[in-house]
C-alpha positions in Angstrom: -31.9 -53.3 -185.9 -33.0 -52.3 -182.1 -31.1 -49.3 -180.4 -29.5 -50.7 -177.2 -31.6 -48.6 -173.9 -29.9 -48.1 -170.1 -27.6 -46.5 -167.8 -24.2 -46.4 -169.2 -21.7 -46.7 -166.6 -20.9 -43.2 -166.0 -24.8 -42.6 -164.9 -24.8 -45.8 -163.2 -21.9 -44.5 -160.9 -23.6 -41.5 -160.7 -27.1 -42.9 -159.1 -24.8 -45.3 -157.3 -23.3 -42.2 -155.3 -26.9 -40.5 -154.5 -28.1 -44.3 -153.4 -25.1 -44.5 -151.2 -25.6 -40.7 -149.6 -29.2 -41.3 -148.9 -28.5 -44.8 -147.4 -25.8 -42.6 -145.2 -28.1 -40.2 -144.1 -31.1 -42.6 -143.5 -28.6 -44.9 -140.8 -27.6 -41.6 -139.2 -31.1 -40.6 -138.9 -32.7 -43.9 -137.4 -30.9 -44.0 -133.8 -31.9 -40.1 -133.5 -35.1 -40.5 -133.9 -35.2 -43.9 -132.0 -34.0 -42.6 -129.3 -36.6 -39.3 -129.7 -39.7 -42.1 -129.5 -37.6 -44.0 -125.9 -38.0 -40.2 -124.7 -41.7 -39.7 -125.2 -42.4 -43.2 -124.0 -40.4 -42.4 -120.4 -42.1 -39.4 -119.9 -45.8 -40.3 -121.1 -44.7 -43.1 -118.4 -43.6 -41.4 -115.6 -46.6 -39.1 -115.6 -48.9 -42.0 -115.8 -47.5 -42.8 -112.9 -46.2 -39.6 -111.3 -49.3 -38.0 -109.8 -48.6 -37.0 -106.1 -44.8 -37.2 -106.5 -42.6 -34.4 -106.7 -40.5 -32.9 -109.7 -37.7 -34.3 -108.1 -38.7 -38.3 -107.9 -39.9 -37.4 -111.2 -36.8 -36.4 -112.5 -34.9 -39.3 -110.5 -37.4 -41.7 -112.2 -36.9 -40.4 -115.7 -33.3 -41.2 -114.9 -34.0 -44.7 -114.3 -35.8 -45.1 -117.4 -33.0 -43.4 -119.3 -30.4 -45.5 -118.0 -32.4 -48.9 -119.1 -33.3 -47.3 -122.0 -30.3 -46.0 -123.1 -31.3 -42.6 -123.3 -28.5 -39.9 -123.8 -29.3 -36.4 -125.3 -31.7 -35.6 -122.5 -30.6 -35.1 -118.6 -33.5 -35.6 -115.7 -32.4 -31.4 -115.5 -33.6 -30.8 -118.9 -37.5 -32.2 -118.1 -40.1 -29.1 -117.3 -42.6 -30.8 -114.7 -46.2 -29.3 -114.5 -48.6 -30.2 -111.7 -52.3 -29.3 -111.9 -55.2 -30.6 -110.0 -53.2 -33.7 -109.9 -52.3 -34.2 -113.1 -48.4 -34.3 -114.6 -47.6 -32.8 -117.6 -43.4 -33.6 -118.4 -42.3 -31.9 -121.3 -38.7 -32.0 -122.9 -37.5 -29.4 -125.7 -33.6 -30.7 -126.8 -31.5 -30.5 -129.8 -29.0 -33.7 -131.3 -26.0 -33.0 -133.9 -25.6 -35.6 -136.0 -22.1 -36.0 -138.0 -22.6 -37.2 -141.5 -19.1 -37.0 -143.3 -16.5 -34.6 -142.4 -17.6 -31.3 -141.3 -21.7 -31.9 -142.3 -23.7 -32.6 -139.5 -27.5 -33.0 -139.0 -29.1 -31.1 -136.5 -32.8 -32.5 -135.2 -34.7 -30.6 -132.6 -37.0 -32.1 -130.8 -40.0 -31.7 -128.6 -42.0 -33.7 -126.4 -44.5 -33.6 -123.8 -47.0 -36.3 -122.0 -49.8 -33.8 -122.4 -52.7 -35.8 -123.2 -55.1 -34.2 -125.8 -58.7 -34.1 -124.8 -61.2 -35.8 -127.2 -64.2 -33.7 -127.9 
């Protein structure tokens, strides 16, 4: 006679209720870091294109790229603009709280910059 194998239905419920958190967390994760790769995108843009332009119509085109892009945890104040020799570096250090369930929240912080990395 074979002995009957699997999950009774206590354990299934069990890795039914770690499935279900970890599905939570991963749709509350995805827009944050969405939104985190829209950032780096508008400012690797607007450097491409900001040389000879001060931080100001920098800023004011970061805004423009926010508003299409639906960009909302960053402010064109938050954006530190370098200028060397002609080159713009934009760079953009922010933090996002993200509620999960009740009072636990995720908290990313995030960094980016348009500094482009010499190849050697």
């Amino acid at each position: 006679m074979n002995k009957q194998q699997g999950v009774s239905f206590f354990g299934f419920i069990i890795i039914a209720i770690f499935v279900a958190f970890a599905a939570i967390l991963g749709f509350k994760m995805v827009p944050a870091y969405m939104e985190f790769f829209s950032v780096k995108k508008a400012i690797n843009s607007i450097a491409r294109e900001g040389s000879g332009k001060s931080p100001q119509e920098i800023r004011e085109a970061f805004a423009r790229h926010a508003e299409i892009e639906y960009i909302t945890s960053v402010k064109p104040a938050d954006l530190v603009v370098n200028t060397q020799g002609g080159s713009v570096n934009v760079s953009v250090d922010y933090e996002q709280v993200v509620p999960v369930v009740g009072n636990v929240s995720l908290l990313f912080s995030f960094q980016a910059s348009s500094a482009q990395k010499s190849i050697e």
